[in-house]
Every structure is written in structure tokens, then in C-alpha cells.
N, C-alpha and C positions, 0 to 999 in steps of 0.2 A: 674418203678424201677426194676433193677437187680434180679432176685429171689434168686442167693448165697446170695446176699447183703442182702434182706431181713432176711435170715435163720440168717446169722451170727448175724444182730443186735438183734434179738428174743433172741441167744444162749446168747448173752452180757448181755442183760438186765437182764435173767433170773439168770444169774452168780452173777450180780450185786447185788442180794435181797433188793433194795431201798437204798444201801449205798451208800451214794453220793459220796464217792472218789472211788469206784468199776464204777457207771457211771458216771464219769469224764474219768476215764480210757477208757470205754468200746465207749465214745463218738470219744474219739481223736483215738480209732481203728478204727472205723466208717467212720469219715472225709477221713484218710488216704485211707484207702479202694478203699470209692468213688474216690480222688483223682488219682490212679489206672487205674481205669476203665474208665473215664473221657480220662486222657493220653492216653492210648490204642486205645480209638476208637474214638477219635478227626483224623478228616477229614483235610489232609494238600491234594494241589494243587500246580504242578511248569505247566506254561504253559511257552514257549517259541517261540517268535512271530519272524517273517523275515519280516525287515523293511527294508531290503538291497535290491540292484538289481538284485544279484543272486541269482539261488540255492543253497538251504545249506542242505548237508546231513549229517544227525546227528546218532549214537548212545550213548543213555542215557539206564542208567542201575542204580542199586544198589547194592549188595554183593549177592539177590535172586531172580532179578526183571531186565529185558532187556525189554526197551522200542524200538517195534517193529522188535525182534530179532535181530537174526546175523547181517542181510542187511542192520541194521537200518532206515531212513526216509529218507525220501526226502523230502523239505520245499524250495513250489515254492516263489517267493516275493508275499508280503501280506497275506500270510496266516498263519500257526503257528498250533502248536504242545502242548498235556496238556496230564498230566496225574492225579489221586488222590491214594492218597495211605494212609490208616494209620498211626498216627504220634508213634513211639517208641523212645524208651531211646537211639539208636541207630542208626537211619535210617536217610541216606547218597543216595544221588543219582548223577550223575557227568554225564560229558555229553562230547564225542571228536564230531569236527566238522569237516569236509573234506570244505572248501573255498575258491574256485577261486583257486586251485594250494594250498592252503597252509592247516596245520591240528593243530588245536589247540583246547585244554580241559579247562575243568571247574570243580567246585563243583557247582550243580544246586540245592541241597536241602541239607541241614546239621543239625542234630537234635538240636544240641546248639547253632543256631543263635538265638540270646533273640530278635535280632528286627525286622526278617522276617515274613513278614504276613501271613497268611491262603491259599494265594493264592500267589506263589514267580512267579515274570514275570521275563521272561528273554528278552531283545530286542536284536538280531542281525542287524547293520547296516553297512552300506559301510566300516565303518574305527572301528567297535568295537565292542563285545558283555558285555553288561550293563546289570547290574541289577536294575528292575522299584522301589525298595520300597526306594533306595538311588542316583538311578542318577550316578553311580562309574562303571565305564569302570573296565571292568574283563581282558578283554584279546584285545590286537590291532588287527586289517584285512585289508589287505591292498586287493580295490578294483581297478579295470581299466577297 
């Protein structure tokens, strides 16, 4: 457990002197807390695979975070690209593609998706970049 966490529920309970509506109170501090700490250093993951036939050069970033700098990647077919970062009340990552001649963006992580998983896949293929936890073409790519 947390050491602030512990200090603070010691400092509640002691506030509390056994009154059960002071630790009622001093509980649902508590919870919240945790819920806190929990949020912050819950572990999200976007990996992003190339299922395509060509190379795909990407830059993914967030508002403090550039996945593989300026130059961004290079993603030969069949291989693929992850990162993990921290989940906050905030945290956004997007991603533009350089493909066959054409360049197109995405949102690759978004804090208030309620139904993306722990780990968001993204697939690039011949004709589209999809996201795996729904099967829903994001953006078209026209391959030849």
C-alpha cells in the first residue's frame, strides 16, 4: 500500500474518535483516494501493427511524449510499433502516417474511450487503418 495512503487513513481514523458518521466520512475519503492512485498509475498500451504490404512511416506523439522523435518510425510489413504510458484524466496520443504517396491521421489513445482495452491495437492494411477492439476502419489507404 501507498505510504501517503496509509498516513492519511491513520490521520481519518484518528479524527474520527470511533464516531461512526466521522468513519463513514473518513471511509469514502479513503476509497476516493485510492481510486486516485489506482487511475494514475494504471498501465494503458497502443501497439500499432502493419498488416499491409508496404512501409508505413509513422509519427505518434501526445501534448509531452513523441513516439520515436522528430523522424518518427518506420514499420516494415509484419511488424509493428507499442508503446505504454500511464493512464491520466487527460492523455491523448494520435498518430499521422506517410502511405504509398498519401498521409493520413488518427486519435491512437483517448482518455475517455470507456470501451478501449488496456492494450488499444491499431492494424494498418492495404485499404485501411482499423481499430482491433471494434473491427471499425478509422481512416481509408489506397494501396497498388
Amino acid at each position: 500500500m501507498n505510504l501517503p495512503l496509509i498516513i492519511v487513513l491513520l490521520s481519518l481514523l484518528a479524527l474520527a474518535k470511533s464516531n461512526p458518521f466521522f468513519i463513514a466520512a473518513a471511509a469514502t475519503q479513503v476509497v476516493a483516494a485510492i481510486v486516485k492512485i489506482v487511475d494514475r498509475t494504471e498501465q494503458r498500451s497502443v501497439i500499432v501493427e502493419n498488416h499491409g504490404r508496404h512501409h508505413a512511416h509513422l509519427w505518434c506523439e501526445s501534448r509531452d511524449d513523441k513516439i520515436g522523435g522528430s523522424d518518427g518510425v518506420w514499420i516494415a510489413p509484419g511488424k509493428s510499433l507499442g508503446w505504454a504510458f500511464g493512464k491520466g484524466s487527460k492523455t491523448q496520443f494520435w498518430c499521422n502516417m506517410d502511405w504509398w504517396g498519401q498521409r493520413v491521421g488518427w486519435d491512437a489513445y483517448v482518455h475517455n474511450w470507456k470501451d478501449a482495452p488496456k492494450i488499444t491495437k491499431w492494424h494498418i492494411r492495404d485499404d485501411g487503418v482499423y481499430d482491433e477492439w471494434r473491427g471499425r476502419k478509422w481512416r481509408n489507404l489506397k494501396s497498388e
